[in-house]
C-alpha positions as CSV (number, residue, x, y, z in Angstrom):
1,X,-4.7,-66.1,126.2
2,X,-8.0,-66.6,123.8
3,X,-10.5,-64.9,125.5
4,X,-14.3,-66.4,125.4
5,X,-16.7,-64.1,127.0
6,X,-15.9,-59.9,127.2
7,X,-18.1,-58.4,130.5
8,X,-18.0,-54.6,130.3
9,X,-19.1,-52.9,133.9
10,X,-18.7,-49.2,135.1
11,X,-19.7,-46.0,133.6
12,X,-19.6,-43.4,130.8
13,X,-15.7,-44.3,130.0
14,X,-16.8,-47.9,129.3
15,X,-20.3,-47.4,127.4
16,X,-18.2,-45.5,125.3
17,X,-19.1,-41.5,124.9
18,X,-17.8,-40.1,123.0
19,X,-17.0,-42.4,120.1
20,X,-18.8,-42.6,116.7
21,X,-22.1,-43.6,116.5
22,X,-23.2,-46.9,115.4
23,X,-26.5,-48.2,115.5
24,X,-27.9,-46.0,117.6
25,X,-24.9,-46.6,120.2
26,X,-21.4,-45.0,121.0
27,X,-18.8,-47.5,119.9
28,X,-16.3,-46.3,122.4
29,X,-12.7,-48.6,123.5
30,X,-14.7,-51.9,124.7
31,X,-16.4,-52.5,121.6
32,X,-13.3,-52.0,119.1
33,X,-11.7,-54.5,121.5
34,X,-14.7,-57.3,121.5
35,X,-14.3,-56.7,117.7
36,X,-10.9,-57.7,118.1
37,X,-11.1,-60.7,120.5
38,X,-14.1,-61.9,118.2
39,X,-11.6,-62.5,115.2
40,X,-9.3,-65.0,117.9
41,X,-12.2,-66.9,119.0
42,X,-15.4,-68.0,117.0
43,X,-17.2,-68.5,120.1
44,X,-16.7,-65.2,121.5
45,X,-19.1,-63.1,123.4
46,X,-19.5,-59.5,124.5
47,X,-22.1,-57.6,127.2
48,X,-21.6,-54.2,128.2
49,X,-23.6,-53.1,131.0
50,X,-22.0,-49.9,131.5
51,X,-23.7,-46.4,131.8
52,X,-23.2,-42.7,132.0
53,X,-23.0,-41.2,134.9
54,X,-23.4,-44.0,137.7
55,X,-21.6,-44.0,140.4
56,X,-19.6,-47.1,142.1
57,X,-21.9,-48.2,144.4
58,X,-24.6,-48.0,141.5
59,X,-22.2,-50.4,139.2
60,X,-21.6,-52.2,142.3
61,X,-25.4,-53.2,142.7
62,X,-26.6,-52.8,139.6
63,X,-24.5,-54.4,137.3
64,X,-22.1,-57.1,138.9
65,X,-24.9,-59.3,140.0
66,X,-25.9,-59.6,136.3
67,X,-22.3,-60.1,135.5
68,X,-21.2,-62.9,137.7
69,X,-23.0,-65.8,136.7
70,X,-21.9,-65.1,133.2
71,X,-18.4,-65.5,134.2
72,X,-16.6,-68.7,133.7
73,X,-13.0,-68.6,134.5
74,X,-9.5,-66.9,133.5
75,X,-10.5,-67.0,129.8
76,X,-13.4,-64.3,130.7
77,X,-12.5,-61.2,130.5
78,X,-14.1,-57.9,132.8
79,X,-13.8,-54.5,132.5
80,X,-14.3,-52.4,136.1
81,X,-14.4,-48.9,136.2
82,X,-16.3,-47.0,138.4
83,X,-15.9,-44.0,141.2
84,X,-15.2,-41.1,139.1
85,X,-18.0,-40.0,139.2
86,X,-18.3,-40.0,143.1
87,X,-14.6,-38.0,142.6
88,X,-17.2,-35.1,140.9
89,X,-19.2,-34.8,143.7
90,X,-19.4,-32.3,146.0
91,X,-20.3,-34.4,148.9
92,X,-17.3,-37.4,147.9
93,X,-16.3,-39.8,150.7
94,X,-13.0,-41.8,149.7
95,X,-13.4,-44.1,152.1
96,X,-16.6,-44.9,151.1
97,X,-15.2,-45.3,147.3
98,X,-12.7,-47.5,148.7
99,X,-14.9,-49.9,150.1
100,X,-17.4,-50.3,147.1
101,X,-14.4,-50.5,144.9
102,X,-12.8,-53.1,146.6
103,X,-15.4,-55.3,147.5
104,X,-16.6,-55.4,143.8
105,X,-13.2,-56.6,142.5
106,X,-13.1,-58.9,144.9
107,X,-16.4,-60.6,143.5
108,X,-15.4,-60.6,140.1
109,X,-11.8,-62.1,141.1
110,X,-13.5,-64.6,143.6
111,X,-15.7,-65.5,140.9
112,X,-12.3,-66.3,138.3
113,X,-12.9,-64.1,135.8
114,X,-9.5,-61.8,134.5
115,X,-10.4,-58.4,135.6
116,X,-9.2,-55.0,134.1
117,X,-8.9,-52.2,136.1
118,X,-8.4,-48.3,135.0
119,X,-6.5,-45.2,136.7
120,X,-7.4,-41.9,135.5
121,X,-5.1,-38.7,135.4
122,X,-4.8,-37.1,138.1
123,X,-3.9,-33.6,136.1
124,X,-6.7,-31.2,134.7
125,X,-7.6,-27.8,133.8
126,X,-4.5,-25.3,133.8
127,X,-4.1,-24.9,137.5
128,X,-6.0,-22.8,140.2
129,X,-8.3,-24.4,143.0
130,X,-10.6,-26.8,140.7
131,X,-7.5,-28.3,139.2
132,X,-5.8,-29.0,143.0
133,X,-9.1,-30.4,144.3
134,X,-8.9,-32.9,141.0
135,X,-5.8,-34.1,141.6
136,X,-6.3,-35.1,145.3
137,X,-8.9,-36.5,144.8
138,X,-8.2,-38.8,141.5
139,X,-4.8,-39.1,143.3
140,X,-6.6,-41.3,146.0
141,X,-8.8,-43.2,143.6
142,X,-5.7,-44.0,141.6
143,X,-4.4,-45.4,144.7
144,X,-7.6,-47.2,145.6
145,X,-6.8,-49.3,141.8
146,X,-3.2,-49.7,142.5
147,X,-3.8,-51.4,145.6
148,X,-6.1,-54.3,143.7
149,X,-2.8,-55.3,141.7
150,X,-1.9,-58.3,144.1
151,X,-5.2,-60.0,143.4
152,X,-4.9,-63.1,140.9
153,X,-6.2,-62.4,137.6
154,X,-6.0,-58.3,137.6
155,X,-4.7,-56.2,135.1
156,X,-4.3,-52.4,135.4
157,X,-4.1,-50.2,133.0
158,X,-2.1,-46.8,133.9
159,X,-3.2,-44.0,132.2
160,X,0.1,-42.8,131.4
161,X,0.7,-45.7,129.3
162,X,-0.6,-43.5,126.7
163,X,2.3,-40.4,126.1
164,X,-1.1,-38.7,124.5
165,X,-2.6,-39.2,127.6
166,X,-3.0,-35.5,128.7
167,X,-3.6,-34.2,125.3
168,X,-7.1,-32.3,125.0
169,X,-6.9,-34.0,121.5
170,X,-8.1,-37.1,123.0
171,X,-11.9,-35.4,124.3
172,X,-14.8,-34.8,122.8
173,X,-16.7,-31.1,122.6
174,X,-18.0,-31.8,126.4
175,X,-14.1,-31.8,127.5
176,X,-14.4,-34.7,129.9
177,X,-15.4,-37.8,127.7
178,X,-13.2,-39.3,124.9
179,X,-13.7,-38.9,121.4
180,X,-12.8,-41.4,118.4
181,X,-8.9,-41.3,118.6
182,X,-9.3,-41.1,122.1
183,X,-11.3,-44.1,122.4
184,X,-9.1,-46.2,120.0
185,X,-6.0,-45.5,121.6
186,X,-7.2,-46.7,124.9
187,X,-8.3,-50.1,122.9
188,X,-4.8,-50.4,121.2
189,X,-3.4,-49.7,125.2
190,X,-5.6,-52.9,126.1
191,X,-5.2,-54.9,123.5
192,X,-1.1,-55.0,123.7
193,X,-1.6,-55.0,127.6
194,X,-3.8,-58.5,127.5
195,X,-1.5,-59.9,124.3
196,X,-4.2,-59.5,121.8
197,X,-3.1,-58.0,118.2
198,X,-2.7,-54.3,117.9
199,X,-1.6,-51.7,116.3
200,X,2.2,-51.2,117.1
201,X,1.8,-47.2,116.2
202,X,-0.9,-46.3,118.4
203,X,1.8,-44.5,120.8
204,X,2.6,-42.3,117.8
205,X,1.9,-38.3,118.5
206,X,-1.6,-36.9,117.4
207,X,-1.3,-34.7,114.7
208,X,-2.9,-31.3,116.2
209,X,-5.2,-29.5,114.2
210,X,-4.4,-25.7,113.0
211,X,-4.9,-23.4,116.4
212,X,-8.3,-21.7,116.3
213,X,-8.6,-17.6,116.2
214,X,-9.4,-15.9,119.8
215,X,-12.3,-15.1,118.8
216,X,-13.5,-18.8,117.4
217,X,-11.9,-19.9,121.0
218,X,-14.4,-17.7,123.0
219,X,-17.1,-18.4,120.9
220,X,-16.5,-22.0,121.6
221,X,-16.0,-21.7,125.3
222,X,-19.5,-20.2,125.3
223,X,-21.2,-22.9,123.3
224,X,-19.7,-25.5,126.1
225,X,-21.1,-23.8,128.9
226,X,-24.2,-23.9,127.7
227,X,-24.2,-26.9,126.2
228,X,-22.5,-28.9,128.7
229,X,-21.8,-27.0,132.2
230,X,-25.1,-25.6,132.4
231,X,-26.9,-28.9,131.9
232,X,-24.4,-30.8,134.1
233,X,-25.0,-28.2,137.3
234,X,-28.6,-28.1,137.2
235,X,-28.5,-32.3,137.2
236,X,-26.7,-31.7,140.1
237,X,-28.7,-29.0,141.8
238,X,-31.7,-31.7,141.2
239,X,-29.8,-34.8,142.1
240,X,-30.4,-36.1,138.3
241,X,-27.4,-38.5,136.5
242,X,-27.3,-38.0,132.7
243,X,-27.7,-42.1,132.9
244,X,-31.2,-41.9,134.7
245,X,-33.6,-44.1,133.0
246,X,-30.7,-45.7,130.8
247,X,-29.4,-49.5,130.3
248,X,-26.4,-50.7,129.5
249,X,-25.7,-51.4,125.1
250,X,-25.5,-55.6,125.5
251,X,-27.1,-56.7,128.4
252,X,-26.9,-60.4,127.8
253,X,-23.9,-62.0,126.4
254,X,-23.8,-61.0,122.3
255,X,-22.0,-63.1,119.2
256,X,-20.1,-60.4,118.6
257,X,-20.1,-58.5,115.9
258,X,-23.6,-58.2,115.8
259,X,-24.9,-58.7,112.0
């Protein structure tokens, strides 16, 4: 299917951290596929309203009521992805997730569009309490996506289509957002998945880089807590989002690519 119209919704996955920088914006997985879907269809368009940091119910309110009356049909294609985020939280209701989740893609469905839909791995860190309480609760969220795959129109894109998936190759510095070859693998992964042309070797193993002295590893372990843990608990101990005051890259449907 040609697509016409690309509507990006959710959070920091989809506004793309942390991809290379082009004007003045991350690049991220959405925009290498709009540039994509642009080359199949002259009159293609592309919004991303997605931002760091906000939580389902945010996206929920925020964002799908600017999306909907840009959709018209099947040959428009949405991105979802939120509740991460709320799986970060200390005070996380599932049930709650669930809910938001569902009603959203239920809007975008009701309203025709072809929706995608994301899982996230369930696996992180090297074991201990932290990594237990990760994977019950991503473990539930997956499930929350899974259970969407009846509706008409919905894709889902597992995150172990990628055999790289778990590789800390694929994140940026900050250990939690993609970087570059994380971000175009999970393009290539939509592409093929929606029957768009891609690159058949995207599956192939990343090359890893040499293995870093001890002593550069501890160095860098301390650089990320600082630059990233510490930052990220006091936002929390303030009830701050790293996308307060933010809006999404496109927020009106774009001739993509810009020129």
């Amino acid at each position: 299917m040609s697509y016409s119209r690309f509507i990006v919704l959710g959070d920091s996955f989809s506004e793309g951290m942390s991809d290379e920088i082009i004007n003045g914006n991350y690049r991220g997985w959405a925009d290498r596929v709009a540039d994509v879907l642009a080359m199949q269809n002259p009159d293609f368009k592309y919004a991303n309203f997605a931002i760091r940091g906000k939580l389902v119910q945010q996206v929920h309110d925020d964002q799908i009521p600017h999306a909907l009356p840009l959709i018209e049909g099947p040959h428009t294609l949405v991105s979802f992805h939120a509740g991460a985020n709320d799986a970060l939280r200390p005070n996380y209701d599932p049930e709650r997730v669930r809910a938001t989740y569902t009603a959203a893609v239920e809007k975008l469905v009701n309203a025709g569009a072809t929706v995608i839909l994301f899982t996230v791995l369930e696996k992180h860190g090297k074991g201990g309490k932290a990594s237990a309480v990760w994977k019950e609760r991503f473990s539930k969220f997956n499930k929350i996506v899974f259970s969407m795959a009846n509706k008409p129109n919905v894709i889902i894109m597992d995150a172990f289509m990628d055999p790289e998936a778990a590789s800390p190759h694929m994140l940026a510095f900050d250990r939690l957002h993609l970087n570059s070859i994380g971000h175009y693998r999970v393009a290539q992964a939509v592409l093929e998945r929606i029957g768009a042309p891609f690159d058949p070797s995207w599956k192939d193993p990343i090359v890893h880089p040499k293995k870093k002295s001890w002593v550069t590893r501890k160095a860098i372990a301390v650089l990320w807590f600082i630059t990233f843990a510490l930052p990220w608990i006091w936002r929390r101990i303030r009830g701050r989002s790293s996308g307060d005051g933010r809006s999404g890259k496109y927020t009106s449907l774009t001739p993509w690519p810009i020129r």
